[in-house]
C-alpha positions as CSV (number, residue, x, y, z in Angstrom):
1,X,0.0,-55.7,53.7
2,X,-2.5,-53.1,55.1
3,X,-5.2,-50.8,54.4
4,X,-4.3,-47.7,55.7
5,X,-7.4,-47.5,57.5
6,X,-6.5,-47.4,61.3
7,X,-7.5,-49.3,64.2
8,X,-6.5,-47.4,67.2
9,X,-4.5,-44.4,68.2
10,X,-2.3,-45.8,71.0
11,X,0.5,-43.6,72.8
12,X,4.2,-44.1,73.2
13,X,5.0,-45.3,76.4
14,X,8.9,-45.6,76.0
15,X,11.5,-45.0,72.7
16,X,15.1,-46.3,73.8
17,X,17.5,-45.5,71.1
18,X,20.7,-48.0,71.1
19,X,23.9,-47.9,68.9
20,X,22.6,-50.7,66.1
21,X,18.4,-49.8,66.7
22,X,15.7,-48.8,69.0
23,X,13.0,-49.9,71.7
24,X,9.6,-49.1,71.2
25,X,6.6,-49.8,74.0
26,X,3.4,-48.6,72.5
27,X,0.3,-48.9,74.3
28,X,-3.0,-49.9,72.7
29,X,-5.5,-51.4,75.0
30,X,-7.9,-52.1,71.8
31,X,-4.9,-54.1,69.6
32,X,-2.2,-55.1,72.2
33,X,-4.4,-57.7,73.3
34,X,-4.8,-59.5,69.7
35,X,-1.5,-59.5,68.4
36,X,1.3,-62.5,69.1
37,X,5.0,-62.4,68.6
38,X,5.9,-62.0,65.1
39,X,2.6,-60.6,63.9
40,X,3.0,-57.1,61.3
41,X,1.6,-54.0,63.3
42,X,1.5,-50.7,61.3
43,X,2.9,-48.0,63.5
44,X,2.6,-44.4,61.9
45,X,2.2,-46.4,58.3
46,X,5.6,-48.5,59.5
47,X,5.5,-52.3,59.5
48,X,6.7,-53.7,62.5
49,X,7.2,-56.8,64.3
50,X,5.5,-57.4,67.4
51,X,8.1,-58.6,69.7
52,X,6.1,-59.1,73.2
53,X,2.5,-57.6,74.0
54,X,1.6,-57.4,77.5
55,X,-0.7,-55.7,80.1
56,X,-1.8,-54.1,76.6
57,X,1.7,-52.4,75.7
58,X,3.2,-54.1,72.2
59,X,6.9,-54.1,72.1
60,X,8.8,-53.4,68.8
61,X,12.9,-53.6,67.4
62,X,13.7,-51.1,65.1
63,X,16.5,-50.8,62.7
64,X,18.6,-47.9,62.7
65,X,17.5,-47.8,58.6
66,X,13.7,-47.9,60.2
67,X,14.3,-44.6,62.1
68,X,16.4,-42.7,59.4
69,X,13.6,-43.1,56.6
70,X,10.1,-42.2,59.2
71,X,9.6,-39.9,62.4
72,X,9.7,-42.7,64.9
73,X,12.7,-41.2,66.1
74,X,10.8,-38.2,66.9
75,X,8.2,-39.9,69.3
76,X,8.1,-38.6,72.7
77,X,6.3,-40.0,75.7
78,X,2.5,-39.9,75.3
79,X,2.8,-39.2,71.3
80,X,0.0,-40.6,69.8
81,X,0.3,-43.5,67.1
82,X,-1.8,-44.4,64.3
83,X,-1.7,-48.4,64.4
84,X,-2.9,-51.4,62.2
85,X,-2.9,-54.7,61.9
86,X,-1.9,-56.8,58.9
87,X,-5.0,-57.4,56.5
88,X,-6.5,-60.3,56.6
89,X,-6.9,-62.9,53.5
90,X,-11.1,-62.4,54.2
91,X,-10.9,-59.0,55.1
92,X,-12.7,-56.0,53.3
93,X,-10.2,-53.4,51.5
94,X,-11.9,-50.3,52.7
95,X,-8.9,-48.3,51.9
96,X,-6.0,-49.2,49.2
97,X,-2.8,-51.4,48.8
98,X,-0.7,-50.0,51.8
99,X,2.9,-52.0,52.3
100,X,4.0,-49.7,55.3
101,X,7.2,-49.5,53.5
102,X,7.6,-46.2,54.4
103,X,9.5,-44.0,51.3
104,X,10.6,-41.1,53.3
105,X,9.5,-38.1,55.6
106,X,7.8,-34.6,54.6
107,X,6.7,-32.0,56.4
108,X,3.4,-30.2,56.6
109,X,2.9,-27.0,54.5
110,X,-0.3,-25.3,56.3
111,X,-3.2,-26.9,57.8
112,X,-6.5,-24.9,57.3
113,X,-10.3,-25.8,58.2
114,X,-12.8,-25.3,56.3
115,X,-16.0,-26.0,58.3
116,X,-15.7,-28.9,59.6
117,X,-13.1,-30.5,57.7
118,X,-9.3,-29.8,57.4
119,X,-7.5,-29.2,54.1
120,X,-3.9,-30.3,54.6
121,X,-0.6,-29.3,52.7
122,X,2.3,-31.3,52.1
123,X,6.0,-30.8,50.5
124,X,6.4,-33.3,47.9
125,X,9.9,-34.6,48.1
126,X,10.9,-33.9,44.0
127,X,12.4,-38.0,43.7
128,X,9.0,-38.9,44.5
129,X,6.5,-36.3,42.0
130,X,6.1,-39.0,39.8
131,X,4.0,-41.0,42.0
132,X,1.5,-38.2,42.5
133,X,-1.9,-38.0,40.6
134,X,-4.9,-36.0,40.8
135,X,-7.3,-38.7,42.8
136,X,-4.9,-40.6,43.5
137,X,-3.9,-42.6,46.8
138,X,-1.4,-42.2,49.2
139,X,-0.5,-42.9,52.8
140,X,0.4,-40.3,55.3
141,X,1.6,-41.8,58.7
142,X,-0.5,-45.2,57.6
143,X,-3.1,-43.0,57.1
144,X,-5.1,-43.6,53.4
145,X,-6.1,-40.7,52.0
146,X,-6.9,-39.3,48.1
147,X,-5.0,-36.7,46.8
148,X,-7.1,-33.6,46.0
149,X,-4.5,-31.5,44.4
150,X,-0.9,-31.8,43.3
151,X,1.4,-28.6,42.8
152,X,4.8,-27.9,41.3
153,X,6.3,-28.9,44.8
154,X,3.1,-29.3,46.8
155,X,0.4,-31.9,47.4
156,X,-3.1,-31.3,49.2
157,X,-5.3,-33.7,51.1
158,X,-8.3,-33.1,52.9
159,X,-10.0,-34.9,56.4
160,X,-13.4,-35.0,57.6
161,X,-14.2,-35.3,61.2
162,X,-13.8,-38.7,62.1
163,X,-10.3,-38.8,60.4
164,X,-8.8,-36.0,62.7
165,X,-10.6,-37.5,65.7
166,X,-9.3,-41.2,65.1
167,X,-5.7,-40.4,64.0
168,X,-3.2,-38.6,64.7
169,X,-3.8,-36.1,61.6
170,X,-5.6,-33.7,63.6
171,X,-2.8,-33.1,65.3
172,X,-0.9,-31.8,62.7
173,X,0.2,-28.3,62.3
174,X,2.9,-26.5,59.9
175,X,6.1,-28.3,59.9
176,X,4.8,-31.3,61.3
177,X,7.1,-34.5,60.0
178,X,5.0,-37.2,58.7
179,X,5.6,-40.7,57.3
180,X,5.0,-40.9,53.7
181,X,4.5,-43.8,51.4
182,X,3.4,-43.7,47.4
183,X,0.9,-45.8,46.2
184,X,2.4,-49.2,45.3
185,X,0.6,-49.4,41.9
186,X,2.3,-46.0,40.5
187,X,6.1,-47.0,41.4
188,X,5.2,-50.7,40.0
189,X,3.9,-48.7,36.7
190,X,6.7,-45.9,36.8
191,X,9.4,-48.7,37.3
192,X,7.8,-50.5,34.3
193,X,8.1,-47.5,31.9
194,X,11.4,-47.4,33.0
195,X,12.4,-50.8,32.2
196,X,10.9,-50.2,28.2
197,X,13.2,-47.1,28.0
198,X,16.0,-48.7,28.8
């Protein structure tokens, strides 16, 4: 479980694509150094398992379903990362219930500043409307974040400074591919309703 509120941006060092998986060496001088073998990291909003950490690079096996559903696939060599580490049982839940079971990929609409801040744009996958409200929470690339306005096919966010600065969100432009997961709460309440009509 996480919070969606990130730790450290750290950089791809290497992404080695095999016939069952992939390799992943990210390194994060601030984390890398914390973690063991078989602790959760959130990479982009993905859980993953730490499989070695050293000289502050973490190590990471991915399934091939891992890189259909999120844009790990798409990481190049100095990409930057948002990362995470599992919440603690004491800690403080600055952000909201974030799985990092990531529900699928969308793609940046526009990306426009307004003063200081950035108003992003998102396509909203149609399968997944449902889980949209005005207000509500969601997770882009592990990122949490409160959705400011939802369209016919559209969502809207918006980032202050510190945001951009400490993610990888302001990097974004149009057509950017992003990691996406709904707030947990609306497909536990969705599924629910659907249950009672059935």
């Amino acid at each position: 479980m996480f919070t969606g509120l990130v730790e450290e941006m750290g950089l791809c060092e290497s992404l080695r694509i095999e016939n069952e998986g992939a390799r992943l060496a990210i390194r994060a001088p601030l984390i890398a150094g914390t973690v063991r073998i078989g602790d959760s990291v959130a990479v982009n909003g993905c859980c993953l398992t730490v499989t070695s950490a050293t000289d502050g690079v973490m190590h990471f096996d991915l399934l091939m379903e891992t890189l259909r559903l999120t844009n790990l696939e798409s990481l190049t060599v100095g990409a930057g990362v948002n990362l995470e580490r599992s919440l603690a049982a004491d800690g403080r839940l600055g952000g909201h219930f974030v799985q990092g079971h990531i529900d699928t990929t969308t793609k940046v609409r526009s990306v426009t500043r307004q003063g200081s801040d950035l108003r992003l744009d998102f396509e909203m996958p149609p399968e997944f409307a449902c889980y949209f409200a005005y207000k509500g929470s969601v997770a882009i690339s592990g990122v949490s974040l409160t959705v400011a306005e939802v369209g016919k096919d559209m969502f809207t966010v918006w980032i202050i400074p510190h945001t951009a600065s400490a993610t990888n969100l302001g990097t974004l432009a149009a057509g950017s591919l992003v990691n996406l997961e709904c707030d947990m709460l609306a497909k536990y309440t969705a599924r629910i309703l659907d249950c009672r009509r059935e």
